[in-house]
C-alpha positions in Angstrom: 23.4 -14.2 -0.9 23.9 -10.4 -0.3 24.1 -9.4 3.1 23.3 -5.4 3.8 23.4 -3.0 6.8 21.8 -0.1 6.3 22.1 2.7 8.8 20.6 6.1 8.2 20.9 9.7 7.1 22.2 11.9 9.7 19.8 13.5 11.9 17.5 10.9 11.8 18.8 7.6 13.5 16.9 4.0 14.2 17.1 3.2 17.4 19.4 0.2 15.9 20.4 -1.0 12.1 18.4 -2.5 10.3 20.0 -5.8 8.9 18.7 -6.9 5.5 19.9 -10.3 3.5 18.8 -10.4 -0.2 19.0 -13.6 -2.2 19.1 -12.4 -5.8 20.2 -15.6 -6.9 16.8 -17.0 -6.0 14.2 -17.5 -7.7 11.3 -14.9 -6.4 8.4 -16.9 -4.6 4.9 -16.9 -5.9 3.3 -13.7 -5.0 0.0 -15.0 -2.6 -1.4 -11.4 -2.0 -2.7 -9.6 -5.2 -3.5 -6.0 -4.6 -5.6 -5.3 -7.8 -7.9 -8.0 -6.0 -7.8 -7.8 -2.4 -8.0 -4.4 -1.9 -11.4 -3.4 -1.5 -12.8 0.1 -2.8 -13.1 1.4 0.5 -9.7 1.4 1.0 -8.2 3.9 -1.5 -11.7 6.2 -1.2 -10.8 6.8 2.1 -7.6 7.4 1.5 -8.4 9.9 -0.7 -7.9 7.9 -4.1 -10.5 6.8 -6.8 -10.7 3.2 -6.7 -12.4 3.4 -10.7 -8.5 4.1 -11.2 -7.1 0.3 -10.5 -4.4 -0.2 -12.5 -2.3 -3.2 -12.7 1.5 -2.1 -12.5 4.4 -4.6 -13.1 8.1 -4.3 -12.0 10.1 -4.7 -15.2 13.3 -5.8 -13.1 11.6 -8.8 -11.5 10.2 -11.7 -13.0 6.4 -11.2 -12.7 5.2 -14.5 -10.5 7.3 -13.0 -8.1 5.5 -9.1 -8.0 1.7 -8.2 -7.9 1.1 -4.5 -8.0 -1.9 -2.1 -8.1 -2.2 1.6 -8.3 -4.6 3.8 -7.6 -4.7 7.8 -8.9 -6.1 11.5 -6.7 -6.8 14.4 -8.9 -7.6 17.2 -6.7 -8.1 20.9 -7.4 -5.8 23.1 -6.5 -5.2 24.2 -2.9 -3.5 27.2 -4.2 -6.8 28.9 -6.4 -8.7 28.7 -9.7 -7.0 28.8 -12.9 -4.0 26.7 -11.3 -3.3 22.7 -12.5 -4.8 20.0 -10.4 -3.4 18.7 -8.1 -1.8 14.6 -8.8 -0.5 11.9 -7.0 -0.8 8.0 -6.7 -1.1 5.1 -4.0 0.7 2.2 -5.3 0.3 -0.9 -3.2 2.5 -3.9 -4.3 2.8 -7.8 -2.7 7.6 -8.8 -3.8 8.0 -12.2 -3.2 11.4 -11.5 -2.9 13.4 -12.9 0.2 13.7 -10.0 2.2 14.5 -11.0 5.9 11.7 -8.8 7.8 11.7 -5.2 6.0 11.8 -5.6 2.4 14.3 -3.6 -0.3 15.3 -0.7 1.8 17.9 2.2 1.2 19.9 4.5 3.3 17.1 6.5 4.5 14.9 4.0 5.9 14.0 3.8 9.5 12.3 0.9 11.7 8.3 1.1 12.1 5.7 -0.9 13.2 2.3 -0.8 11.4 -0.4 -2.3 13.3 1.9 -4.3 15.4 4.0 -5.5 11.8 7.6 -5.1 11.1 8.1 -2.5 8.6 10.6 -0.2 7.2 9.5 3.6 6.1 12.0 4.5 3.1 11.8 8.4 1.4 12.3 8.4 -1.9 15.7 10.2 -2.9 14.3 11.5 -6.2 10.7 12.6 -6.9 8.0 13.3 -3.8 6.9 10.5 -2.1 8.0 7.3 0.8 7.3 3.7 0.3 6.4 1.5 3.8 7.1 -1.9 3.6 5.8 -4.4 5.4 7.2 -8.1 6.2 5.2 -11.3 5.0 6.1 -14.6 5.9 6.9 -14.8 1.7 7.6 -12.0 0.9 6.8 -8.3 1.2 4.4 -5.5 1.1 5.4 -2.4 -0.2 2.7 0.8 0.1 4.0 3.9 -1.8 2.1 7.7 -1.4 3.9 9.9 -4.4 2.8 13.4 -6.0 3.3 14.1 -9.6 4.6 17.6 -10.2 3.9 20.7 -7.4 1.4 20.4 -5.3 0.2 21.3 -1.7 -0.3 17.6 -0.8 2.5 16.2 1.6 2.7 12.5 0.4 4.7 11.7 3.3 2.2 13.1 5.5 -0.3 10.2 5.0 1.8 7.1 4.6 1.6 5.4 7.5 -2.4 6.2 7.6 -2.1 4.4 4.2 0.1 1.3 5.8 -2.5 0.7 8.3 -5.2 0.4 5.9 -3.7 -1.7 3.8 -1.7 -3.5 6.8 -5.4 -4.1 8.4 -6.5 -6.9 5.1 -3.2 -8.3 5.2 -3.1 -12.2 5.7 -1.9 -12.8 9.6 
């Protein structure tokens, strides 16, 4: 077992560390949540996302009965005028059964949440344009990711935690 503390950037403190244990010698448990089904259309519509884009995703690190993910794609036109690209990003929603002890896989810049009254970690990305929220299940985890492809106006980390409560709100209890 691998034991972590993770504190955070400077300039951006939890008000205490978050403590994660990771069991990578264990086999993941079966994922129970499966996005690609559960998620009704409504929820990525109005979020902004066109649910006729569900797409299964897989983690190629992890041994598949242990991850379930789904992802959904926005193509907007561009904020800054005609002529310019449209405008990309992506909601990926994915159910880990890996053991994570309350917040899920977190790094250096996560910080302690609640989302709709669930323990939760909100973690920006270090490379690209996007944050993940993740979310503890009693088997696992629930990982909700915003990200932008290229330049664009759109501020993924804007709207993830609107995004964690819709998905947090057909969550088993």
């Amino acid at each position: 077992m691998i034991s972590l503390t993770v504190g955070c950037a400077s300039g951006s403190s939890p008000s205490r560390p978050i403590a994660v244990r990771v069991s990578p010698d264990r086999e993941p448990l079966p994922v129970d949540w499966d996005p690609c089904l559960e998620l009704a259309d409504s929820i990525p519509r109005q979020l902004g996302f066109d649910p006729a884009t569900r797409n299964r995703v897989s983690n190629l690190s992890s041994d598949e009965d242990g991850y379930s993910g789904c992802e959904f794609d926005r193509i907007m036109p561009s904020r800054k005028g005609s002529g310019q690209p449209q405008e990309r990003g992506f909601l990926r929603v994915v159910a880990e059964g890996v053991n994570v002890d309350g917040l899920g896989q977190i790094d250096r810049s996560a910080r302690r949440i609640t989302i709709n009254g669930r323990e939760a970690a909100r973690v920006y990305e270090s490379y690209g344009n996007g944050c993940w929220i993740y979310m503890a299940l009693p088997n696992g985890s629930i990982g909700v990711r915003l990200n932008a492809i290229g330049q664009t106006t759109w501020v993924p980390c804007d709207q993830i935690e609107e995004a964690a409560r819709a998905v947090e709100a057909v969550l088993p209890k």
